[in-house]
C-alpha positions in Angstrom: 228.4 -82.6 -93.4 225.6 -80.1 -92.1 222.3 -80.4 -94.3 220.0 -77.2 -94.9 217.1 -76.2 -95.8 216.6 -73.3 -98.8 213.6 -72.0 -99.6 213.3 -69.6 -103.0 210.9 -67.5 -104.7 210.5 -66.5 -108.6 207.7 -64.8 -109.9 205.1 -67.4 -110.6 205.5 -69.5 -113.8 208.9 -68.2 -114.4 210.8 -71.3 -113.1 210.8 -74.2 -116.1 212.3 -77.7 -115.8 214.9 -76.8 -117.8 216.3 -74.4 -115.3 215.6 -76.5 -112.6 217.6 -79.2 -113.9 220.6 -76.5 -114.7 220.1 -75.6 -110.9 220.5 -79.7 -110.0 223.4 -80.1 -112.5 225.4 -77.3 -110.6 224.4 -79.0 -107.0 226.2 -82.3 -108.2 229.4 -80.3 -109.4 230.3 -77.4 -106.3 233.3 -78.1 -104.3 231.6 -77.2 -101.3 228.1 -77.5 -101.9 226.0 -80.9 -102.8 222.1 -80.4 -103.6 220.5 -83.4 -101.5 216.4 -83.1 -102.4 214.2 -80.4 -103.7 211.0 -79.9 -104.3 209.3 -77.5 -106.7 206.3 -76.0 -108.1 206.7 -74.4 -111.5 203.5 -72.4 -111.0 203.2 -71.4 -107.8 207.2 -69.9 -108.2 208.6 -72.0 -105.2 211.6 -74.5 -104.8 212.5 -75.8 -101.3 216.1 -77.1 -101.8 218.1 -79.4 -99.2 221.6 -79.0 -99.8 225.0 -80.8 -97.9 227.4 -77.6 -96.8 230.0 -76.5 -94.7 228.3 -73.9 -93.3 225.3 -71.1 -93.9 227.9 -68.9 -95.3 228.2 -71.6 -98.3 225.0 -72.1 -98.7 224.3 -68.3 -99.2 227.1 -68.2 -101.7 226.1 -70.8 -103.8 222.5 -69.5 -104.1 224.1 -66.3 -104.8 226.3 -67.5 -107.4 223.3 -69.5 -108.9 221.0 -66.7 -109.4 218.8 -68.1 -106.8 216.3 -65.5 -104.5 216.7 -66.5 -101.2 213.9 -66.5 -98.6 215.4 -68.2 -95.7 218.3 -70.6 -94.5 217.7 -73.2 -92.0 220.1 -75.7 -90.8 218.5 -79.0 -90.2 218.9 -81.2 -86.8 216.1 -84.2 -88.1 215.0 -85.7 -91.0 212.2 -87.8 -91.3 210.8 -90.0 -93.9 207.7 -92.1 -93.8 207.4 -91.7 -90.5 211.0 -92.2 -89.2 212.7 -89.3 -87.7 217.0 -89.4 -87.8 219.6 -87.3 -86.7 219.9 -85.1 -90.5 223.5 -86.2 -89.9 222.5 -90.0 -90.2 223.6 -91.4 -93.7 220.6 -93.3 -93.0 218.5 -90.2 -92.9 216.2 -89.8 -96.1 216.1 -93.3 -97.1 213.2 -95.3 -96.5 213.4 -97.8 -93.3 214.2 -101.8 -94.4 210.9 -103.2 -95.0 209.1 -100.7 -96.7 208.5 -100.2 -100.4 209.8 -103.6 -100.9 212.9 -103.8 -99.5 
């Protein structure tokens, strides 16, 4: 399934763990959308988000449905991680390479 990138906006110190984890809960429970990653910072106001979809269309629904200011919506072609790049298709992608971390 395509991965994408969100990125989102709140005013600054409004986002709190607890509605970040609410956000995460409802990644894990969508029919068509799966939350992959994010990344957050609670008070700068920012969360980048990489989520498994269909399509762009999905993607702007679910943020829609979620309450969730949008700023952009990239699909993603690579995905590196510790310095290996992979197709963002690749199960592979987003795991750490055999022999590092001890593996």
């Amino acid at each position: 399934m395509p991965k994408y990138m969100t990125i989102h906006t709140f005013p600054a110190g409004s986002l709190t763990p607890v509605r970040i984890e609410e956000i995460a809960r409802a990644g894990q429970s969508d029919p068509a959308v799966r939350g992959y990653r994010s990344f957050h910072s609670l008070s700068e106001g920012r969360i980048v988000w990489l989520l498994e979809a269909p399509d762009r269309a999905a993607v702007a629904e679910w943020c829609r449905k979620h309450d969730l200011p949008l700023d952009g919506i990239t699909e993603l072609e690579l995905e590196g991680h510790v310095g290996v790049i992979r197709a963002a298709s690749d199960p592979e992608a987003g795991k750490p390479p055999s022999g590092l971390h001890g593996d």
